[in-house]
N, C-alpha and C positions, 0 to 999 in steps of 0.2 A: 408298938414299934414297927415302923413300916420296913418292909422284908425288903432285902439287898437288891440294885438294881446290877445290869449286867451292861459293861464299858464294851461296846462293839470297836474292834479295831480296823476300819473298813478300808481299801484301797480304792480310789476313785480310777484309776490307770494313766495315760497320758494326758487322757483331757476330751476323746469322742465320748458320748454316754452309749454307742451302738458298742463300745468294750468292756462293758463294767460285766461284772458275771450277774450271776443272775439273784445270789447271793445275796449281795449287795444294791440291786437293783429292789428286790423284795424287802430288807432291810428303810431302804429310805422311804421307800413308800408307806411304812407302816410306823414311820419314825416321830416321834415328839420333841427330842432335844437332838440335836446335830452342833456336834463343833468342828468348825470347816478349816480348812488350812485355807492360804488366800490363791491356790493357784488350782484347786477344784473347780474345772468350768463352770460355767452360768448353766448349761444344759442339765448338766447333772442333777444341780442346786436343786432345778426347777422341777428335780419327781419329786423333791419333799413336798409331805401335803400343807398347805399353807395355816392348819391348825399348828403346827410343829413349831417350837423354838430356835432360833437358830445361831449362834453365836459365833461369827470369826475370829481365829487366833492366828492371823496373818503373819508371815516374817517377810523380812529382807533382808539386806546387807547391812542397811547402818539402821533399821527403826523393825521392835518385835514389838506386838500389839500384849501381849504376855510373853515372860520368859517361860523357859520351858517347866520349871519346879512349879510355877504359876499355874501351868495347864495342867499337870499331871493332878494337882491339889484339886481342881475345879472337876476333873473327871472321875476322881474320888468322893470328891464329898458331892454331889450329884448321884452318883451312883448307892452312896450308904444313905441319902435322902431317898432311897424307895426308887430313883428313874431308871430306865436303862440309857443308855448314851451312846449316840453314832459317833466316834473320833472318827470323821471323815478326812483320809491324806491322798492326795495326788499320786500317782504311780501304786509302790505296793507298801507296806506301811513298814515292813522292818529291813528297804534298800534304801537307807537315808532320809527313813521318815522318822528315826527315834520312835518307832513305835515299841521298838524294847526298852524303852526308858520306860514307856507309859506303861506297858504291861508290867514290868515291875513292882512300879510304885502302885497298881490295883493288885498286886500279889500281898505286897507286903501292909496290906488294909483289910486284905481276908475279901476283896470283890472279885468276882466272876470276871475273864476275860474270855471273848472269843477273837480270834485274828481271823478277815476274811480277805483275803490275797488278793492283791489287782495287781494285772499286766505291767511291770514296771517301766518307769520311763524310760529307763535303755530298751528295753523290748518291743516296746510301743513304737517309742519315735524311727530306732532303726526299722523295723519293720514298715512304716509307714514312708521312708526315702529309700525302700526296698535296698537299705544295704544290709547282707548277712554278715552280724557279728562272729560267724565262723565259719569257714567256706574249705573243703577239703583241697582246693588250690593255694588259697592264701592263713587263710590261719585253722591253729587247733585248739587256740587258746584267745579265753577272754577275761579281762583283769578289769573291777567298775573301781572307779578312786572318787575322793570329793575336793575339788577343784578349789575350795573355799573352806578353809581350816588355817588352825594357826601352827606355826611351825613349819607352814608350808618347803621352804628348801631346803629343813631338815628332814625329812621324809625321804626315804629310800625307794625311789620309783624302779631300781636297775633291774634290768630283766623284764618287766612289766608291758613294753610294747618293743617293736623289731618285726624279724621276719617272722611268721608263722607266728603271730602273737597279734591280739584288739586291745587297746585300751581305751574306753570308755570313762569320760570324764564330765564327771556332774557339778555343777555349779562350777565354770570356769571362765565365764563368760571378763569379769573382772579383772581375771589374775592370767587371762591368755598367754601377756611378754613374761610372767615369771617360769608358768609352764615350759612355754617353748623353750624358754634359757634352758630351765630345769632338766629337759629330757636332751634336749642338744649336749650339752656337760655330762650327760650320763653316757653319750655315744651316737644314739640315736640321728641316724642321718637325716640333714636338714631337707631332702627331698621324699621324707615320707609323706605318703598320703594323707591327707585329714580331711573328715567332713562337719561340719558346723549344722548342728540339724535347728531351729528356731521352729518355736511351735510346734512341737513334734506333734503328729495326728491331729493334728487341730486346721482349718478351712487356709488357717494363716502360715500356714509351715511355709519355709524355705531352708532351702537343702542348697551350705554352702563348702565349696569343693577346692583344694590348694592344698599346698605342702606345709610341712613343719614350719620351716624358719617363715612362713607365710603369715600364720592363722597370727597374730598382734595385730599386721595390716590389716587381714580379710573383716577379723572383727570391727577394727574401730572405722574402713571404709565404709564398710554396710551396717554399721551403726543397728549390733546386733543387741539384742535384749532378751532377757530370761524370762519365761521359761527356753534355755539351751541347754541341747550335748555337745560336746566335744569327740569327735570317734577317730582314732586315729591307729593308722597299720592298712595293710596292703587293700583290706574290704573296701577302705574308703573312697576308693579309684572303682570299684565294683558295681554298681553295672556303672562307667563313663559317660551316660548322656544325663543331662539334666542337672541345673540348679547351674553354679560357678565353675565356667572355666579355669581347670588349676592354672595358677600365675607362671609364668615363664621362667626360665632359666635365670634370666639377669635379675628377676625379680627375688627370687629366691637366694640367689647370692648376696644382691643387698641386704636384707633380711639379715640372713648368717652374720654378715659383716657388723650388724649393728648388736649383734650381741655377743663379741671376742671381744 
């Protein structure tokens, strides 16, 4: 009977490979089977050694290449087949990668897990549009949500961004007009800051700048795509040069207006 293999839970980080730890960098390089998530740069991919296996289990919005019980099952029975196994995820694997799902479902199989931490995409990407998600002028709190769930305006965001508060919103790219309604109806004034990071850490970033009742425009003008953050609270004005000028006054007021 071939002996238990061990389910690596690895974090890829935003998407440079000069940020993966080192961890993980030694990990792929010595790797045989790698199952990738679909938003693990090309750079990364390319330290597996090309004897290695490799299998994508891509999502999106409306098409998963496996659901998720699909991949937990393949990482286990791989794992009780004798292999060990890279779950390679984007950012860090248990800030919206379900990588507590998958560890689980290898707990409750008697296999071996290790989790190895990568820079998560809020840390990555802000850090890379040099905005600090806490700043002793402007906030002392940071709140990460996911932008893309069901039940969406049942969700109780209140309190969550404002003065002295970040709220960081992953996968919102979609649901930008339900957000903005969403946080505008909880109080949240329609001239708060927001920055739209696209590509976070990656050649292709842009770092897009406007206010609340803005960010539905900002996104669908600049015809923005995921991988996106959403950052919004006073940081987002932090440092003020570079990327989108915030929209004016009257533009913001429109905005507002179209969603009373």
């Amino acid at each position: 009977m071939a002996q238990t293999g061990t389910i690596y839970l690895v974090g890829a980080g935003p998407g440079d490979a000069d940020l993966l730890t080192l961890r993980a960098a030694t990990l792929l390089q010595s790797a045989k089977l790698v199952v990738h998530d679909g938003l693990v740069d090309p750079s990364i991919l390319a330290l597996v050694g090309s004897d290695a296996t490799m299998i994508s289990v891509a999502k999106s919005r409306s098409k998963h290449t496996l659901r998720q019980d699909d991949i937990n099952a393949l990482l286990v029975r791989e794992a009780l087949a004798g292999r060990d196994v890279i779950r390679l995820k984007g950012g860090d694997p248990f800030i919206f990668g379900r990588g507590g799902e998958e560890a689980e479902a290898a707990h409750a199989a008697g296999v071996p897990v290790e989790v190895v931490p990568g820079i998560s995409a809020a840390n990555g990407a802000a850090a890379a549009a040099q905005i600090a998600l806490t700043h002793r002028e402007a906030s002392s709190m940071v709140t990460f949500v996911a932008g893309q769930c069901k039940g969406l305006a049942d969700q109780d965001w209140a309190g969550l961004a404002g003065k002295g508060r970040t709220l960081v919103i992953y996968m919102g790219v979609k649901t930008a007009p339900q957000i903005a309604e969403k946080l505008m109806a909880d109080g949240l004034a329609p001239d708060m800051p927001v920055a739209v990071i696209e590509n976070g850490a990656r050649p292709t970033m842009r770092v897009l700048r406007g206010v609340l009742a803005a960010l539905p425009e900002i996104v669908s003008r600049e015809r923005v795509v995921t991988p996106a953050l959403i950052v919004i609270g006073e940081v987002a004005a932090r440092p003020p040069k570079g990327g989108l000028a915030s929209p004016d006054t009257a533009l913001a007021a429109l905005a507002k207006e179209a969603f009373q």
